[in-house]
Z-matrix of the N, CA and C atoms (Angstrom, degrees):
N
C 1 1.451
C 2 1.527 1 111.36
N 3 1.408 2 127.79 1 -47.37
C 4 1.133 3 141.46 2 161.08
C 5 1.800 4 121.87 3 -22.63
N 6 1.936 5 77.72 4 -57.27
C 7 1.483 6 69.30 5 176.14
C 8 1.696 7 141.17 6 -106.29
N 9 1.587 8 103.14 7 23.93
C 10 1.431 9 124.78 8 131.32
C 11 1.339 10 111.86 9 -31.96
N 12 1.466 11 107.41 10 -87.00
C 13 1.209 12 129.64 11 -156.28
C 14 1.471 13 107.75 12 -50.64
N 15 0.612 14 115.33 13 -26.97
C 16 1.968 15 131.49 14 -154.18
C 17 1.499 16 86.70 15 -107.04
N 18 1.564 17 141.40 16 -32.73
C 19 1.608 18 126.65 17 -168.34
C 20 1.655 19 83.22 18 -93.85
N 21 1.120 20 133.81 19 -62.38
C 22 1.709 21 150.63 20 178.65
C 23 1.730 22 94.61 21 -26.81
N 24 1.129 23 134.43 22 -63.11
C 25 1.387 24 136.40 23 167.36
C 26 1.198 25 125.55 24 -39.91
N 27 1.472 26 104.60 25 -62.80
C 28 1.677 27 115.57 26 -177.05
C 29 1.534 28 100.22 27 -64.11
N 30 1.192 29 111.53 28 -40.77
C 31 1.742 30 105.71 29 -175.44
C 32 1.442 31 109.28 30 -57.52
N 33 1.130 32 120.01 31 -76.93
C 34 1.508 33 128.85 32 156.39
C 35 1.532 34 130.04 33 -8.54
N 36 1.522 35 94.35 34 -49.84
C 37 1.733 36 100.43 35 164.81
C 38 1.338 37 101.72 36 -76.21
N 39 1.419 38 137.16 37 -40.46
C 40 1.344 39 115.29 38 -166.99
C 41 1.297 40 134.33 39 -65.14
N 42 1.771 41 76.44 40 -35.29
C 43 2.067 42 84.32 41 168.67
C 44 1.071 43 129.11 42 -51.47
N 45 1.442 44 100.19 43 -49.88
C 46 1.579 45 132.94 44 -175.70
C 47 1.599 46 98.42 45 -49.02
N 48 1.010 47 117.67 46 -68.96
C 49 1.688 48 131.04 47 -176.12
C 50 2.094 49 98.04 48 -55.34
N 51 1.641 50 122.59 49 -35.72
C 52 1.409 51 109.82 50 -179.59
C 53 1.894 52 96.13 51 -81.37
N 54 1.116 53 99.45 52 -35.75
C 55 1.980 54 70.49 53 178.37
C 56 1.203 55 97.60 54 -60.28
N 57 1.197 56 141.06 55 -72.86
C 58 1.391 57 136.08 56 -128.21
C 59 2.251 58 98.10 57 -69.26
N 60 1.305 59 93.81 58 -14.21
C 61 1.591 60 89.25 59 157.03
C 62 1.424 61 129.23 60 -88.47
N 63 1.327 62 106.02 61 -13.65
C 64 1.549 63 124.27 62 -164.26
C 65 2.147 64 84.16 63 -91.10
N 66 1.107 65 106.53 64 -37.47
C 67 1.425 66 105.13 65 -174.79
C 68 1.366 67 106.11 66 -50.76
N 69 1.204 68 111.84 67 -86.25
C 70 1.539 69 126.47 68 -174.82
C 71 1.921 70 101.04 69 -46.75
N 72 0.886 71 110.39 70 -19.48
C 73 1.655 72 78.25 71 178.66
C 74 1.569 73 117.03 72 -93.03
N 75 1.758 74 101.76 73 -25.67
C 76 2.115 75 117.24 74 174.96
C 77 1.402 76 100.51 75 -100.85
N 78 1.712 77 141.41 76 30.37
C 79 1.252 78 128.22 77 154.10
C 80 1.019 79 128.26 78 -115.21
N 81 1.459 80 139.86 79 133.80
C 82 1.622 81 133.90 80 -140.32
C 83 1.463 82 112.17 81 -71.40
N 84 1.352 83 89.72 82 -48.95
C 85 1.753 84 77.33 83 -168.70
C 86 1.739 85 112.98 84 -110.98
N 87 1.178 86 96.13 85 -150.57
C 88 1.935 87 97.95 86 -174.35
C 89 2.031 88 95.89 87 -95.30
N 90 1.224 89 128.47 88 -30.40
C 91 1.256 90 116.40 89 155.24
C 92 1.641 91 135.49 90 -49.33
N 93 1.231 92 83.01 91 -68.23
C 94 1.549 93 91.60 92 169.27
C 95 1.737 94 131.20 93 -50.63
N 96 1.411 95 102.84 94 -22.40
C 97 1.615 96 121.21 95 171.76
C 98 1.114 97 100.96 96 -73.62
N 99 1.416 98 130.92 97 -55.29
C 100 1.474 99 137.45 98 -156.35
C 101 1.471 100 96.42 99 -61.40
N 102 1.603 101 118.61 100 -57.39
C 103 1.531 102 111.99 101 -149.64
C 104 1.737 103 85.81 102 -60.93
N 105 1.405 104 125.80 103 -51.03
C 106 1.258 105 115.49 104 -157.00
C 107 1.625 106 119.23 105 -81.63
N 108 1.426 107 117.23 106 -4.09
C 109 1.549 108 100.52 107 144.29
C 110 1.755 109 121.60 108 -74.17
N 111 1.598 110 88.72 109 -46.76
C 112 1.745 111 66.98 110 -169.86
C 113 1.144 112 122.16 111 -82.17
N 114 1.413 113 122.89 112 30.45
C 115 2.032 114 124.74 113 -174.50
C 116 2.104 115 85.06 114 -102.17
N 117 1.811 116 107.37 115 -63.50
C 118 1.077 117 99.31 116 -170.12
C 119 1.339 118 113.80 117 -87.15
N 120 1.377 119 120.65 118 -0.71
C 121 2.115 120 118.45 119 169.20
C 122 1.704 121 90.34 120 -61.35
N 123 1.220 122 111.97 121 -53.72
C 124 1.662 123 119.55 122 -136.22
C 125 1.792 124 105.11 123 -61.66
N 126 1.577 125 96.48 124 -42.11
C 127 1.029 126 121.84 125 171.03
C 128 1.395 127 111.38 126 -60.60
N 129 0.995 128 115.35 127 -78.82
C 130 1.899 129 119.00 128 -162.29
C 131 1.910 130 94.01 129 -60.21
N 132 0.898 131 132.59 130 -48.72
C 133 1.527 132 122.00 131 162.55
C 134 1.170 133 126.85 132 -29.52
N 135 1.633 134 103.65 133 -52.66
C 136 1.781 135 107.15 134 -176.78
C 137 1.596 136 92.31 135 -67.17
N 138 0.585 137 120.20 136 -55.92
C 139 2.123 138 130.86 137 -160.68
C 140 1.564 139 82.11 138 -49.24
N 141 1.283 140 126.20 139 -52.98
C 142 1.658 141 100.60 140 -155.01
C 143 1.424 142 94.48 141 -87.84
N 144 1.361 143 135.35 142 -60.03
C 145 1.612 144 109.27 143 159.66
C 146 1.224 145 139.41 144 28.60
N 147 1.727 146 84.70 145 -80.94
C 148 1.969 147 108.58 146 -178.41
C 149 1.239 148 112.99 147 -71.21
N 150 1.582 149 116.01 148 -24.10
C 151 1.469 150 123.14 149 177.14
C 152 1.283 151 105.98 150 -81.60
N 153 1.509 152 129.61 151 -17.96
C 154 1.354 153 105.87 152 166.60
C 155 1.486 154 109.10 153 -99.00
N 156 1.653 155 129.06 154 0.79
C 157 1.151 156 126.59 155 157.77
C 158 1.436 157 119.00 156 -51.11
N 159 1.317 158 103.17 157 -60.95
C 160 2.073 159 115.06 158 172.90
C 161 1.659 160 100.79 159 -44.59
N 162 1.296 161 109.81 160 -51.95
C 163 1.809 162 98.13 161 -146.30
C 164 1.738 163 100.73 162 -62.42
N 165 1.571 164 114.00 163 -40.19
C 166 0.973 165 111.60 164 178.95
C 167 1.704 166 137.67 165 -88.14
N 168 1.025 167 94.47 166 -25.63
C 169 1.666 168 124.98 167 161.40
C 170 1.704 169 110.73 168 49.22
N 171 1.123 170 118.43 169 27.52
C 172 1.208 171 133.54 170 166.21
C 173 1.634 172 114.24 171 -99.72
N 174 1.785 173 121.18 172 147.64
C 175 0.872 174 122.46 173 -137.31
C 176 1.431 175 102.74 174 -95.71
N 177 1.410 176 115.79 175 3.11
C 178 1.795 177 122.83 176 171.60
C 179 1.641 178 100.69 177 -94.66
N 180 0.718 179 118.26 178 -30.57
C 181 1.296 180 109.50 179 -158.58
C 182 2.133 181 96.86 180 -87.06
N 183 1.250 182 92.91 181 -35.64
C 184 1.541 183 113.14 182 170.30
C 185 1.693 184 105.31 183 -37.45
N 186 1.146 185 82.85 184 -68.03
C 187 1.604 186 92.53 185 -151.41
C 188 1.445 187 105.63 186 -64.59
N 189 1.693 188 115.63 187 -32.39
C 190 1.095 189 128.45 188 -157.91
C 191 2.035 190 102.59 189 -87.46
N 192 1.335 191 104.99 190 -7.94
C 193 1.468 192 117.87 191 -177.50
C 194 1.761 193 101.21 192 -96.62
N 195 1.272 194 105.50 193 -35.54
C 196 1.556 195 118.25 194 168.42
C 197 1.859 196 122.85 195 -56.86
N 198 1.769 197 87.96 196 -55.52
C 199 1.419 198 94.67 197 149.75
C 200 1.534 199 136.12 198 -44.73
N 201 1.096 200 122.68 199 -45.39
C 202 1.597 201 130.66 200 -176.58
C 203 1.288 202 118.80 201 -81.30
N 204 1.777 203 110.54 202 -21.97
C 205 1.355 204 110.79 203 170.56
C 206 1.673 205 110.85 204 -92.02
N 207 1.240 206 119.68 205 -7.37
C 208 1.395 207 105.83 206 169.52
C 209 1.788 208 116.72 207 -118.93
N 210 1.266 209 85.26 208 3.73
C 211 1.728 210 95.41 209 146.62
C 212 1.881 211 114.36 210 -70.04
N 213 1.657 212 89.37 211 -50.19
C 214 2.238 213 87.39 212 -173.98
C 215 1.446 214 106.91 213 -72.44
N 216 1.367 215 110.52 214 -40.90
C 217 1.706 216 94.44 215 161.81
C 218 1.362 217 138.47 216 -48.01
N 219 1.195 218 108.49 217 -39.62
C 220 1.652 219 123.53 218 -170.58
C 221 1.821 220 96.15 219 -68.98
N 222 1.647 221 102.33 220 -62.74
C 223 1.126 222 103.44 221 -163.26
C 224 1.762 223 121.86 222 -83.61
N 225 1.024 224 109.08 223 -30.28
C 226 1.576 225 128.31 224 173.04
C 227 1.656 226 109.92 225 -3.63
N 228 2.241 227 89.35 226 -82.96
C 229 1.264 228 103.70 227 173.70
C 230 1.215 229 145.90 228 -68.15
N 231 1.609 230 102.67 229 -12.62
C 232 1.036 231 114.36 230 168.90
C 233 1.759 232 129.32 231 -65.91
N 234 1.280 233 104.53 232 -16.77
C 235 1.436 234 142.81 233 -140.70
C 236 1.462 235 82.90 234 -109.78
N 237 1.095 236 101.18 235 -57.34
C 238 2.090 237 94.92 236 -165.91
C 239 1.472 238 96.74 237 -83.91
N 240 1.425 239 137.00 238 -40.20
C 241 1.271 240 138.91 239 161.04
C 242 1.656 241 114.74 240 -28.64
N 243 1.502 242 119.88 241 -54.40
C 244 1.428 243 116.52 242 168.07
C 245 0.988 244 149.63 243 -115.21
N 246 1.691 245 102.42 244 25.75
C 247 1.296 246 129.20 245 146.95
C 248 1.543 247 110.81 246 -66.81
N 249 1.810 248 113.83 247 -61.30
C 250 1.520 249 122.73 248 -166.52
C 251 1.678 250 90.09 249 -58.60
N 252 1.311 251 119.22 250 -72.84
C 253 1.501 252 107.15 251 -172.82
C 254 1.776 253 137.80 252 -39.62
N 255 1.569 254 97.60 253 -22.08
C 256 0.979 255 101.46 254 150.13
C 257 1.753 256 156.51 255 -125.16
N 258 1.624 257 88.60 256 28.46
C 259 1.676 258 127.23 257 147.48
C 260 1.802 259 108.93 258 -77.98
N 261 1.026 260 119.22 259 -15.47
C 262 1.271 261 108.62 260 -163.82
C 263 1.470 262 98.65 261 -106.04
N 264 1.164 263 108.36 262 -25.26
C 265 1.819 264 126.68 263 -177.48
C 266 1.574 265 100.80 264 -66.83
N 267 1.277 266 115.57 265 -50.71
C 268 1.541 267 123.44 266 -175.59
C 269 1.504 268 105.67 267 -79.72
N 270 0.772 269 108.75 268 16.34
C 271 1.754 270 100.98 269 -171.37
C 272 1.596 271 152.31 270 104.85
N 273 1.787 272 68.83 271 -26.55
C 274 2.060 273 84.90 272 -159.85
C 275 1.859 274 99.95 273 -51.88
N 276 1.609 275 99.19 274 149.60
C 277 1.382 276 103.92 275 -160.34
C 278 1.647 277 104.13 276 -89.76
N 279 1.104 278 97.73 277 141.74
C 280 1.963 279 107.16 278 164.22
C 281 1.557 280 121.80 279 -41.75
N 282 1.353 281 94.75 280 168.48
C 283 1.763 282 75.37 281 -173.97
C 284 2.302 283 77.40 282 -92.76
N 285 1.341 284 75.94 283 -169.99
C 286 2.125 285 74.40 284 176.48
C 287 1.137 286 95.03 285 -112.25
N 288 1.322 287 163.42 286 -32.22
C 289 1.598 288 125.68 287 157.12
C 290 1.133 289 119.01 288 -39.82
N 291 1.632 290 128.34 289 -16.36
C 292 1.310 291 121.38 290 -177.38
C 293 2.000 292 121.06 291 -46.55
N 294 1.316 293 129.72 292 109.49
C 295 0.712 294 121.86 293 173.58
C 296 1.774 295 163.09 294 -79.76
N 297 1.569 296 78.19 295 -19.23
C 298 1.360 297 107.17 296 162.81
C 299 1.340 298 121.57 297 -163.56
N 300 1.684 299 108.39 298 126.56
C 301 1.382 300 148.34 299 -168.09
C 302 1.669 301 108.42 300 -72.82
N 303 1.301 302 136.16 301 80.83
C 304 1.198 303 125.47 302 -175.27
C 305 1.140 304 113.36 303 -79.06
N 306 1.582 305 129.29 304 -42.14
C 307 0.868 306 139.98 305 -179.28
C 308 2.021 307 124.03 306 -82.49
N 309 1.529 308 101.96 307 3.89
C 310 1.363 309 91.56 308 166.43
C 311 1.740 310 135.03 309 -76.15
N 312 1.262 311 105.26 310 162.20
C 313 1.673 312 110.51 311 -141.71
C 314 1.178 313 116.77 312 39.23
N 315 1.445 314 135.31 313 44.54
C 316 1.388 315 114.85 314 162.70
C 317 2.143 316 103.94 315 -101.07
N 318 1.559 317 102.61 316 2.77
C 319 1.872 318 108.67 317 -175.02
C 320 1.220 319 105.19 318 -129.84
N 321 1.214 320 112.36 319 161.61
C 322 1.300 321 134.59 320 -166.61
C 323 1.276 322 101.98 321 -57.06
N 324 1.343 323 117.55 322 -34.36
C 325 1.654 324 127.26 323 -153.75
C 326 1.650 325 97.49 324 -86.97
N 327 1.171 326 134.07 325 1.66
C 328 1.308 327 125.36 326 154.13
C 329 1.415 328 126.05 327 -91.41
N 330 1.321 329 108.90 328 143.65
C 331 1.697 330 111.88 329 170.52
C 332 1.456 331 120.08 330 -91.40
N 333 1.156 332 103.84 331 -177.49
C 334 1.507 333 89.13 332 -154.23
C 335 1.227 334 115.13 333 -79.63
N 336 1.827 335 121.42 334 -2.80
C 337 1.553 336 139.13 335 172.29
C 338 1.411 337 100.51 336 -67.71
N 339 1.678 338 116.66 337 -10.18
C 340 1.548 339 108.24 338 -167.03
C 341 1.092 340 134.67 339 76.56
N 342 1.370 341 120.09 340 -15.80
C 343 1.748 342 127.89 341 154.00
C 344 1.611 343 130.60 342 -64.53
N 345 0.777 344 95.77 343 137.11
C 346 1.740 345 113.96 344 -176.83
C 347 1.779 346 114.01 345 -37.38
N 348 0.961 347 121.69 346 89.41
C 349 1.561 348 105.58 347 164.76
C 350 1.363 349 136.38 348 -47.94
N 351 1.129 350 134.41 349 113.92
C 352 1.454 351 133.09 350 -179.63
C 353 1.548 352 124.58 351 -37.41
N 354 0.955 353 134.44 352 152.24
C 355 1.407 354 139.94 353 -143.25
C 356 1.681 355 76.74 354 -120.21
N 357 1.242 356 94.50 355 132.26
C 358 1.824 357 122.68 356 168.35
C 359 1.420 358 122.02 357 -52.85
């Protein structure tokens, strides 16, 4: 039964882990990539984790699989949070459906009309 559960996981994470590659290569900009690795990385990581929590089911390997999934949680977003903030600092451009600019004039790289300066 176990090892259902434990192939059912890993599968699940894998997918999880191929969208979140399929993201970044069909999403326009460097925002839009970010949210969708780290929603489906964060995810399909924890899933295989837990699948190697089940297969082995001993209480080091447990804890230490427990560990790694609240390491990718903790750190994940934080991770895509200051990467994007600082893609956005350098320039890199919006996608143009983008609809709203929260962060304009808050960087150097705006003028004082508030539009984006072109990237070098």
């Amino acid at each position: 039964m176990s090892e259902w559960l434990v192939s059912a996981l890993l599968l699940v994470g894998a997918l999880l882990m191929l969208i979140a590659a399929i993201g970044v290569v069909r999403m326009p900009d460097l925002a839009t990539r970010m949210h969708a690795t780290t929603k489906a990385g964060t995810l399909g990581a924890g899933l295989m984790l837990a699948a190697v929590a089940v297969h082995f089911a001993e209480a080091g390997v447990v804890a230490r699989a427990l560990a790694g999934v609240a390491f990718i949680i903790l750190t994940a977003p934080v991770a895509a949070h200051a990467i994007g903030r600082a893609g956005y600092a350098v320039g890199v451009p919006l996608w143009s459906g983008t609809v709203k600019d929260e962060l304009k004039g808050c960087y150097a790289c705006h003028e004082k009309t508030g539009r984006r300066k072109p990237r070098d």
